[in-house]
C-alpha positions as CSV (number, residue, x, y, z in Angstrom):
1,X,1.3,-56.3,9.6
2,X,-1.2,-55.9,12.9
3,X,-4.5,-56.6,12.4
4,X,-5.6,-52.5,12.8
5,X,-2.8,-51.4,9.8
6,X,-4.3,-54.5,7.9
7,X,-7.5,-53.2,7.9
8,X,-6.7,-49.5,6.8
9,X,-4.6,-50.7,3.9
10,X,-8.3,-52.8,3.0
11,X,-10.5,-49.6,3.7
12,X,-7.5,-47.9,1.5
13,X,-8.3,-50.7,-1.3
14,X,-12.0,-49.9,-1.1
15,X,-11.6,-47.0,-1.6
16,X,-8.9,-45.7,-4.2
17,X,-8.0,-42.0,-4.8
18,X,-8.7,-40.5,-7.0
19,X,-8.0,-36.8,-7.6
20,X,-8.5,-33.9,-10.7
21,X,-7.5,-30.2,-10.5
22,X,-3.9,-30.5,-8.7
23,X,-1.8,-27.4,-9.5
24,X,1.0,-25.6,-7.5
25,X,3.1,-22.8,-8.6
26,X,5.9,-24.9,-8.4
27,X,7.7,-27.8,-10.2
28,X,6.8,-31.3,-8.7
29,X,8.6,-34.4,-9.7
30,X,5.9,-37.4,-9.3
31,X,7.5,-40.6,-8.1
32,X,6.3,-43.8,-8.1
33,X,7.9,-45.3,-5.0
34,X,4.6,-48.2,-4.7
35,X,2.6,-49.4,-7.6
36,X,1.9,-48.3,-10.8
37,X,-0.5,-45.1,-11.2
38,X,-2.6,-43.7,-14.0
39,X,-2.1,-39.9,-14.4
40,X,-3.5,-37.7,-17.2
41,X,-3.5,-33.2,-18.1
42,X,-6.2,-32.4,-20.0
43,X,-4.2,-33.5,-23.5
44,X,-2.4,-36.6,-22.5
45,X,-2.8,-39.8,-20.2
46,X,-0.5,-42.1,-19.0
47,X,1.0,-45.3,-16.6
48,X,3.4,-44.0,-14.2
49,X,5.6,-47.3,-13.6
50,X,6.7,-48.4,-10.1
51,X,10.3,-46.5,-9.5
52,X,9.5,-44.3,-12.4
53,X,9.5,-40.4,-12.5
54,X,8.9,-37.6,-14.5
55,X,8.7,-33.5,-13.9
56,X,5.3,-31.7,-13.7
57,X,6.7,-28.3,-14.8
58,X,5.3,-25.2,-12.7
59,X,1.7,-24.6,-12.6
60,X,0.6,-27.1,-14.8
61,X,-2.2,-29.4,-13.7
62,X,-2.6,-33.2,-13.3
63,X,-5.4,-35.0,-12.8
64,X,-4.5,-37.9,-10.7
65,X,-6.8,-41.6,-11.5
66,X,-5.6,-43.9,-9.0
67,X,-3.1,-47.0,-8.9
68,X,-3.9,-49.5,-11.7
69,X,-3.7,-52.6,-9.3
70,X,-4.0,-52.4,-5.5
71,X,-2.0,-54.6,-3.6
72,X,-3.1,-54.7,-0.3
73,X,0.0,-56.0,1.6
74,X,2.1,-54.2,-0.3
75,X,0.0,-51.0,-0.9
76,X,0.6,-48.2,-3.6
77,X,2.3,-45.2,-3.2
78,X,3.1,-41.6,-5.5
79,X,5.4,-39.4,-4.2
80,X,5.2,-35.5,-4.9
81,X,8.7,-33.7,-4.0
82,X,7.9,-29.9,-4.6
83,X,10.7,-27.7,-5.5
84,X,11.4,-24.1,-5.1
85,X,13.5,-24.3,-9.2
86,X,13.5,-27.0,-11.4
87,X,14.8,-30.6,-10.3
88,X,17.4,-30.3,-13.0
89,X,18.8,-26.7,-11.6
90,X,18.7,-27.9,-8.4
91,X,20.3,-30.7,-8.6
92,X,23.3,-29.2,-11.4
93,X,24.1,-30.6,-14.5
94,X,24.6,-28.8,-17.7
95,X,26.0,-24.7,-16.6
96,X,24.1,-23.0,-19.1
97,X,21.0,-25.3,-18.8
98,X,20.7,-25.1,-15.1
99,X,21.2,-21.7,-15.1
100,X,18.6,-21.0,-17.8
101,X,16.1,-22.8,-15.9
102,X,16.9,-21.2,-12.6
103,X,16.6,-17.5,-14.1
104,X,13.3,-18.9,-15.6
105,X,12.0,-20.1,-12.2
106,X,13.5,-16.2,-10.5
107,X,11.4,-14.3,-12.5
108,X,7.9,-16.2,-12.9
109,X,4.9,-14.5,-14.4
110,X,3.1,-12.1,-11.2
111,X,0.0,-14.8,-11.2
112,X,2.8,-17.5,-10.2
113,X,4.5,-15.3,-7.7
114,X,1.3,-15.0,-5.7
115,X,0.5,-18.3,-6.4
116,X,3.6,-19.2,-4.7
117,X,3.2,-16.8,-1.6
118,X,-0.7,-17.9,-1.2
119,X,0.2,-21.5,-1.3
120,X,3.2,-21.3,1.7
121,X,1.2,-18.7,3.7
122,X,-2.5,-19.5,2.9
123,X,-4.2,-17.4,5.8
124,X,-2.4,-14.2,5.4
125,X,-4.4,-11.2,3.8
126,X,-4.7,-12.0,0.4
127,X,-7.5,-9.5,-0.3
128,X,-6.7,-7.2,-3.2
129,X,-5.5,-4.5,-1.4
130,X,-3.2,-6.9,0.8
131,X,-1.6,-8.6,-2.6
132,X,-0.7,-5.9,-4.1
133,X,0.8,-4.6,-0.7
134,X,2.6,-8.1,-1.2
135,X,4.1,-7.7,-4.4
136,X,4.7,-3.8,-4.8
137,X,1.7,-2.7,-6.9
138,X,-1.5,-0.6,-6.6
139,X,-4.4,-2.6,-6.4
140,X,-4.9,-1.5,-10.8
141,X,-1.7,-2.3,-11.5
142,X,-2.1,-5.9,-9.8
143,X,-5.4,-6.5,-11.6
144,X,-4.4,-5.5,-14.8
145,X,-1.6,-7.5,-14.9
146,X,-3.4,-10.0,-13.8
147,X,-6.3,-10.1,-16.6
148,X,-3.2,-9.8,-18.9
149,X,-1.6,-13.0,-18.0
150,X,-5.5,-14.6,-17.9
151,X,-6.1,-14.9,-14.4
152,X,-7.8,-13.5,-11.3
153,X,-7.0,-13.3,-7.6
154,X,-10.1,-14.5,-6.2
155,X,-9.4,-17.6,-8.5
156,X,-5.4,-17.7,-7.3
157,X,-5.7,-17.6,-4.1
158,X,-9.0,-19.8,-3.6
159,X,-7.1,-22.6,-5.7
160,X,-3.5,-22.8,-3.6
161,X,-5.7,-22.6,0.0
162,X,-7.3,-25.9,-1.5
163,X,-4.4,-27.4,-2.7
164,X,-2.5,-26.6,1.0
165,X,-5.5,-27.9,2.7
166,X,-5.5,-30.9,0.1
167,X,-1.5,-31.8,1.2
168,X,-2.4,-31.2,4.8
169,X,-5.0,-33.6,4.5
170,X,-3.1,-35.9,3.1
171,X,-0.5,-36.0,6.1
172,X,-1.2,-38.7,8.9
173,X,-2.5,-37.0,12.3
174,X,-1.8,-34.5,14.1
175,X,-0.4,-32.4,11.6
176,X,-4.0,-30.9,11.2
177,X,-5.7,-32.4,14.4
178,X,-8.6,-34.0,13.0
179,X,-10.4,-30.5,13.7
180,X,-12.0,-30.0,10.3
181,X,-12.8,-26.7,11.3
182,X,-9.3,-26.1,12.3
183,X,-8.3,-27.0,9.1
184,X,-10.0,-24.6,7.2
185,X,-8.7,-21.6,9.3
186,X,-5.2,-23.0,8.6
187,X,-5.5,-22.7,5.0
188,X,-7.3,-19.1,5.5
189,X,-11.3,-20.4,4.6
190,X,-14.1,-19.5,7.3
191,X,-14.1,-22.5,10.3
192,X,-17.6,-23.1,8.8
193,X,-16.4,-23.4,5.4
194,X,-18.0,-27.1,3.5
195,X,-15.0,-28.7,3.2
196,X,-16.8,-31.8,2.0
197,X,-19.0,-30.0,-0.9
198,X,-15.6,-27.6,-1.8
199,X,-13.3,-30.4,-2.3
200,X,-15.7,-32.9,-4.1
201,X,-16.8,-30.0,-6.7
202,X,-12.9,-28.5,-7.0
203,X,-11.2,-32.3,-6.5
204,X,-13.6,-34.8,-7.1
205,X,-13.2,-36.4,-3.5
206,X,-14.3,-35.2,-0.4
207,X,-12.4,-34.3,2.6
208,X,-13.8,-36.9,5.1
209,X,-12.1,-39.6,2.4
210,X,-9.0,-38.1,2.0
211,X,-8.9,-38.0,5.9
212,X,-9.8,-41.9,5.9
213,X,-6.8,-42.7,3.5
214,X,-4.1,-40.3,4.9
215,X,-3.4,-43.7,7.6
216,X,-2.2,-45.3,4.4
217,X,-2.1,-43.0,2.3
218,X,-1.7,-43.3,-1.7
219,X,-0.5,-39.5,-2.1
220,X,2.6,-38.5,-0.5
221,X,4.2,-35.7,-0.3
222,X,7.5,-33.4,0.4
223,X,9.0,-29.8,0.2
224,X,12.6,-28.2,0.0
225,X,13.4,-27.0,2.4
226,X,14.1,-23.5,0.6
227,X,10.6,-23.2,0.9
228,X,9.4,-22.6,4.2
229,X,5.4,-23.1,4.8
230,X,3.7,-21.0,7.3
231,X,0.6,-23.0,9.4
């Protein structure tokens, strides 16, 4: 290891990751691929083992507490592989089981569906009247539905612009250039938006740190490629 990838695995080390509040509207399967990692919901808590697994079923959240013991040669690493269905129904197995699962993941509540679309095309127009253009509905109908399922739009679509801008953070340069600024307009916030204050009160970390740590970075991530993001 040179002497400059030495040091960012030790400014990594200082400085571990630690993240609350991640949710997307689809399943993840967490890996473990370096390392051991702590992960907790807000019911349970747990040791994710190196080369262990499990499925975070869709939009449920995890609160992500860092790698129990940081190696610095070897470094620590969670993997997030996003999925457009299940892993299971993707993947096969039982008929009747995968195909449960993969009318389940068709026909998601309407909070989900624009959960979905906000995440993979964050600066569209997701005011009111261009989300219910989006999925069919008079602007009512969309809010009603909605308050039904316990939700809001401002709240939907604020949450999966963070968590695109989050995973875009988290990949190594130049995916988002460095340009804070241009970040933000990526992900559909003003150029002058406080990423810094946003993400510490929404993630508990701010932006500048997860930029630090994306040259080694702890948090990993991948999509199918069914699901095709917009930038």
């Amino acid at each position: 290891m040179n002497d400059r990838l030495r040091s960012r695995h030790e400014v990594a080390a200082r400085e571990p990751l630690r993240l609350r509040n991640l949710r997307l509207p689809f399943a993840v399967r967490l890996t473990a691929r370096r390392g051991a990692h702590r992960l907790s919901s807000d019911r349970r808590s747990g040791i994710l083992s190196e080369g262990a697994s499990l499925v975070l079923p869709v939009y449920h959240a995890l609160h992500y507490e860092g790698a129990t013991i940081v190696d610095v040669r070897a470094g620590h690493e969670l993997h997030l592989s996003i999925y457009d269905q299940t892993p299971e129904a993707a993947s096969g197995g039982d008929a009747n089981t995968a195909a449960a699962r993969r009318c389940t993941d068709a026909d998601p509540a309407l909070t989900t569906r624009l959960a979905r679309a906000v995440f993979l095309n964050p600066a569209a127009d997701w005011t009111p009247c261009g989300a219910a253009a989006h999925v069919g509905m008079t602007i009512g109908a969309l809010k009603t539905q909605l308050f039904r399922e316990g939700s809001a739009l401002t709240a939907t679509v604020r949450e999966q612009r963070l968590m695109r801008a989050l995973l875009e953070l988290l990949t190594p340069p130049p995916a988002w250039g460095r340009d804070m600024g241009h970040l933000a307009v990526q992900v559909g916030l003003t150029p002058h938006a406080r990423l810094d204050e946003i993400f510490l009160r929404h993630f508990g970390c701010c932006a500048a740190q997860l930029a630090r740590l994306s040259w080694c970075p702890a948090l990993t991530w991948s999509i199918a490629p069914t699901l095709h993001l917009i930038h």
